[in-house]
N, C-alpha and C positions, 0 to 999 in steps of 0.2 A: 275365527281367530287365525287359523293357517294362509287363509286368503290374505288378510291383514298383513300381518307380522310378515312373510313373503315379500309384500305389495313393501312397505316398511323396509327391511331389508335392501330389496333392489335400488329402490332411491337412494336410500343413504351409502350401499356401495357405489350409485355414481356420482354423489356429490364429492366423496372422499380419494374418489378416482379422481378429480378433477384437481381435487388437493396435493395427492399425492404425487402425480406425474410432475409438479414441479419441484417439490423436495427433489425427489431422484434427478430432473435437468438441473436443479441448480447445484447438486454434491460434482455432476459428471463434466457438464460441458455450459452452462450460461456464464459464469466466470471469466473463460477467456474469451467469448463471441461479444458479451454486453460490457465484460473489464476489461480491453486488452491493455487499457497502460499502466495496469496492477501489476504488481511481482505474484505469482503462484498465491503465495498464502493468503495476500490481501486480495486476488479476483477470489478464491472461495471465500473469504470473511463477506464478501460486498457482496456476494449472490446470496449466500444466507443470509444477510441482510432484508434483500428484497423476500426469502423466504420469510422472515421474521415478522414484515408486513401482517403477510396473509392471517397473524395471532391475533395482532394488535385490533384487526379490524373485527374479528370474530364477537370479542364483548358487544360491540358498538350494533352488528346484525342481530346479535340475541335481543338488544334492546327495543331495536326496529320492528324486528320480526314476532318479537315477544310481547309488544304490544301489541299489534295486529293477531296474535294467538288469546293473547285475554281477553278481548274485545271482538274480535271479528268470527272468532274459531279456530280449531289447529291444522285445520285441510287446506283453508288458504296460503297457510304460510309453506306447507310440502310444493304448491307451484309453484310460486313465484323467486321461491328462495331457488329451486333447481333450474328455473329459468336464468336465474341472475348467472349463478354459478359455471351455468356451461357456456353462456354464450362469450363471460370475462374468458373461460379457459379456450377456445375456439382463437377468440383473438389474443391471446400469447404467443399463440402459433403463429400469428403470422406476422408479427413485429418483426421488422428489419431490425438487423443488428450493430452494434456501435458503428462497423467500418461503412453502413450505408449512407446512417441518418446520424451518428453522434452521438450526442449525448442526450437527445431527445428517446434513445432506442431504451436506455434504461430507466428512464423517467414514466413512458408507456408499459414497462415491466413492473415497477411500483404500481400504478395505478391501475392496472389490471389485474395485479395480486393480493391490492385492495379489498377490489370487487369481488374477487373470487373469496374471500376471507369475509366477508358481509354477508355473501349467499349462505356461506358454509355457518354460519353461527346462526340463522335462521332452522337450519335444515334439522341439526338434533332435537332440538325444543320441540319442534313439530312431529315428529315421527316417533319420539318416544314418546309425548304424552299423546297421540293419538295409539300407540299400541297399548300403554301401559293404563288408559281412560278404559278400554274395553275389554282390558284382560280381568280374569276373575280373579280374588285379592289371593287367595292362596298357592296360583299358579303365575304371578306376576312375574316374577324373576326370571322365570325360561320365556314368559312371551316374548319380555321386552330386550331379551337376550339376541333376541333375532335381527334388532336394529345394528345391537352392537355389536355383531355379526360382519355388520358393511362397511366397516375400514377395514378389516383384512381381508375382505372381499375386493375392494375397491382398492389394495394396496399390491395384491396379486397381480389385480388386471393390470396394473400401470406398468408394474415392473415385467409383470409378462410380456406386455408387449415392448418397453424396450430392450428388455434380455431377444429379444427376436429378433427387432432393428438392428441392435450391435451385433451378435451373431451372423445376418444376413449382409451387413454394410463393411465398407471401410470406415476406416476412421477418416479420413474426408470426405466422403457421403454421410456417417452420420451426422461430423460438425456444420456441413454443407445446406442438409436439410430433413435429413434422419429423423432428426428430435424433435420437429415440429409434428411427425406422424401422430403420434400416442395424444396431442392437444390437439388435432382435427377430431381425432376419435370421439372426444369428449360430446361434440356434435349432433354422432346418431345415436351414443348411450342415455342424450338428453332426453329427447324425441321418446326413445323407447320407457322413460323414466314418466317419462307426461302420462304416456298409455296406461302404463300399471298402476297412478295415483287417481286416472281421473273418475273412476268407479269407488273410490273409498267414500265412507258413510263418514260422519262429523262424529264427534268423540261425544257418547251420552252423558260423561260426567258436563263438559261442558254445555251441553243444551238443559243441561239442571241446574244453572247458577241464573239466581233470580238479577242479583245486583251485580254486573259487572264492574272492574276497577275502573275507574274513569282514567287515570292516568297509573297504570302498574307500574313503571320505575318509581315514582313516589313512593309508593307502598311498600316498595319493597326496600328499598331504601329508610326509607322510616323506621317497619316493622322488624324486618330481618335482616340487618346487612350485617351486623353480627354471625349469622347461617351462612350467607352469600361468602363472608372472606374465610369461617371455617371451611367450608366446599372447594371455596378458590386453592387453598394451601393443600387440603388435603388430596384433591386430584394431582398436584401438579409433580409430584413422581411419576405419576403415570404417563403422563407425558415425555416430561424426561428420559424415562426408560425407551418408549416407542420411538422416539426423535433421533435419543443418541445412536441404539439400533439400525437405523432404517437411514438413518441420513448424515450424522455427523460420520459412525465409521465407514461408511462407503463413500466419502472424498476423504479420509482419513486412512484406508487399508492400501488405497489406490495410489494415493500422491505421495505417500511416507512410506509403505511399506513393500510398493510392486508388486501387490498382487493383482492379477487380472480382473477388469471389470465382471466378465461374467461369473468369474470363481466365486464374488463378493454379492451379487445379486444373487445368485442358489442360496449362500449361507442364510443370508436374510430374508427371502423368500420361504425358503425351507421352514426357518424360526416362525414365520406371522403364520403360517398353512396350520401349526401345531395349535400355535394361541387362538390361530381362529376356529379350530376344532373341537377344544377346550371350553369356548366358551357358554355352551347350556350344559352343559356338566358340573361347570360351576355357579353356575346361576340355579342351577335345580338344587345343590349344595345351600344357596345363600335363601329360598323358598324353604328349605329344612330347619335351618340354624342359626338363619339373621343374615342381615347385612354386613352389619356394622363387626360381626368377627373377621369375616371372610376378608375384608380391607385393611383390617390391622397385621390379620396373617400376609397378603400380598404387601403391605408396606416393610412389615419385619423380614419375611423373605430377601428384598429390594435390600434393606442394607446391610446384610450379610453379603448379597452375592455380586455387588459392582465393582468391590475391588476384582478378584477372581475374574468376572466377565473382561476389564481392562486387561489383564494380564493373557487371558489367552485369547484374546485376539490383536495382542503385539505377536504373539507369536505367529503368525504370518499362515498357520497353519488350517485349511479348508474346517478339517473334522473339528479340533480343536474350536476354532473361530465360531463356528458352527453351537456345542455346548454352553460356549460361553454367552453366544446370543439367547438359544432355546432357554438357559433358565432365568435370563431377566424375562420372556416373554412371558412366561409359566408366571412371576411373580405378577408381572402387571395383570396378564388377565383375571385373576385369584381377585383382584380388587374392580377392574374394571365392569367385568360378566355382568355384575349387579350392582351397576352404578344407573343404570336406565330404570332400575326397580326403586333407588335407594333415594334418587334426588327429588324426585315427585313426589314420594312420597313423606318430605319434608316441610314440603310448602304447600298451605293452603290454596286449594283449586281458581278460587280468583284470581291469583297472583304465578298460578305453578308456572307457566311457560315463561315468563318474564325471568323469575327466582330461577328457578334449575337451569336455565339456559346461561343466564347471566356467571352465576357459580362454576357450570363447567366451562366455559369459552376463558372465564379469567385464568382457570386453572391453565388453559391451553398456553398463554402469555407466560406465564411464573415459569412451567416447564417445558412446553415445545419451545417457544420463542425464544428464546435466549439458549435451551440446551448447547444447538450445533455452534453457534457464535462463540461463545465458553468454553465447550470444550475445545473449539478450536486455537483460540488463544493458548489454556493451557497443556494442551500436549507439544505446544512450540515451544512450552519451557521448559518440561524437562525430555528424558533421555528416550530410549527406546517403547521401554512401557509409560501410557501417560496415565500415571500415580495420580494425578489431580484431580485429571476427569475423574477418576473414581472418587475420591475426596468430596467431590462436587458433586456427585449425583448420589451419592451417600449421606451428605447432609441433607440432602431435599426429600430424602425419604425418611428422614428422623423428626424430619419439618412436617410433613405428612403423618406421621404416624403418630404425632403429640396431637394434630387436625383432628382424625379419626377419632382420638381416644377423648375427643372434647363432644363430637356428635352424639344423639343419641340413636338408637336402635329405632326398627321405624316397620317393620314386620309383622305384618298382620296377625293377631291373636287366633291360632286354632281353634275353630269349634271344637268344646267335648261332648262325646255321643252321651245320654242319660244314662244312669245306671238300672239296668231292672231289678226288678224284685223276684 
């Protein structure tokens, strides 16, 4: 299981390395390189934009990928979907920019953040129900914990390395060709991603199903889409939280408030190292006590603390800025730890890679993709502190948390020891 969950881990932090690295280009610098005859606010609105893609396509790979997981197995879908993913991020890097080729430069940054959003909604279905197929039922939660692990694994590495680039470059060497470094990267963390999957075993619950789905969206559509838009709603704070975090305020602290990029990359960095440390702690938490509490507490947490979170990071200030990230991170993970344990084991094993993938990737639409777009709009409405975004991402947690409270519990019944005589 340690081989496993490890091997699980590494892929899914470089898939979401490949993801992430363009959230962070497009809050910093794709904007004015792929928009230059936007004003400020509209080249970030249109780079998010192109961020927004990468959601929308995420459902439609679950689909893809989620068929090939019902039908073929869950080991096929960890290559091809990481093959997909690095080779779209490789060539982001090296698209010429508006002033070479036009307006074809950002037409090939959609259709590359497409593809990389296609790979990436393959890659969770497969690796958590390949860890969470072999984990034992009453230690599920810390196995499958290890997958979700690898976006703040693979959200470190990104911004690692370009907190290094901008620290090492000028700002005309980064805009120049800086930013393409960290999407070559993607490259040889693919290659090393291939090595660590291509020894995994097939998932035994799957080689136990006699009848496979002939067509799983059908089914799942039919049987459970009812499940599928509870799970869509009820993730999609979680998102929201990681997005506005990680990507809305850092073109947000940067363009409005002059704080330094690197100052903004520590805070946030700082914050995900916490949650991603956090996260079998909590999942050993959710193996004790349920799922379905622990996700009501992270969604109740969430709307208490995003006004508070908006407010102290108007205030311009590192440490500050800093608390106000750590405790939206602390709520999301409380809900996320044991989302790898909680979705599979909602949907019947015929249909599970189709159903759970599908569920969370929508979830990723409602709250990643549109978070930075929205917030961005409304903190151009109001004043110093943007009141809205909190408004906004306070409702999505009450939208979530009414989700939660509609699922049921889904935690496997402890054995009790006999009583002797």
């Amino acid at each position: 299981m340690l081989r496993l969950a490890t091997a699980s881990l590494a892929g899914t932090a470089i898939e979401f390395y490949d993801f992430f690295v363009y959230g962070t280009a497009a809050a910093l610098i794709l904007g004015p390189l792929f928009f230059p005859t936007f004003s400020p606010v509209a080249g970030t609105l249109a780079a998010f934009g192109t961020f927004a893609v990468g959601f929308v396509a995420r459902p439609l790979g679950s689909v893809l990928f989620g068929h090939i997981g019902d039908r073929l197995g869950r080991r096929p879908v960890l290559v091809v979907s990481l093959l997909l993913t690095g080779a779209a991020t490789v060539a982001v890097g090296c698209v010429p920019t508006y002033d070479t080729i036009g307006v074809a430069a950002p037409v090939l940054l959609l259709v590359l953040r497409f593809l990389q959003g296609l790979g990436l909604g393959g890659e969770w279905g497969g690796a958590v129900l390949l860890t969470a197929e072999h984990a034992p039922a009453e230690r599920r939660g810390l196995w499958t914990s290890f997958p979700q692990m690898g976006p703040a694994v693979g959200f470190l590495l990104a911004n690692g390395v370009t907190l290094a680039l901008a620290a090492m470059l000028s700002e005309a060497q980064f805009a120049q060709w800086g930013w393409r470094v960290p999407f070559w990267a993607a490259g040889v963390l693919a290659v090393a991603g291939l090595w660590l999957r291509s020894s995994l075993a097939e998932s035994p619950r799957f080689l136990e199903i006699d009848d496979h789905a002939r067509v799983p969206l059908a089914e799942v559509v039919r049987d459970h889409w009812r499940l599928v838009l509870l799970t869509a709603g009820a993730l999609a704070i979680g998102y929201a939280i990681f997005y506005a975090v990680t990507t809305w305020s850092l073109a947000y602290a940067t363009e409005r408030l002059g704080v330094s990029r690197t100052v903004m990359l520590v805070c946030i960095m700082g914050s995900v190292l916490v949650k991603g440390s956090l996260t079998p702690f909590a999942a050993l938490l959710g193996d004790r006590y349920g799922r379905r509490p622990l996700c009501l507490a992270g969604c109740a947490a969430a709307a208490v603390w995003m006004f508070p979170m908006v407010s102290l990071l108007a205030t311009g200030v590192p440490l500050l800025m800093f608390v106000g990230f750590l405790g939206a991170m602390v709520a999301f993970i409380t809900m996320f730890a044991v989302i790898a344990a909680y979705l599979p084991e909602l949907y019947e094993p015929r249909v599970r890679c189709t159903g759970a993938a599908v569920g969370y990737n929508l979830g990723g639409v409602l709250g990643g993709a549109l978070t930075p777009i929205a917030a961005t709009a409304l903190a151009e409405q109001g004043g110093r502190v943007p009141w809205g975004v909190g408004a906004y991402l306070t409702g999505i947690a009450l939208l979530s948390l009414g989700c939660f409270a509609l699922l049921p519990e889904t935690r496997p019944a402890r054995a009790v020891a006999p009583v002797k005589d």
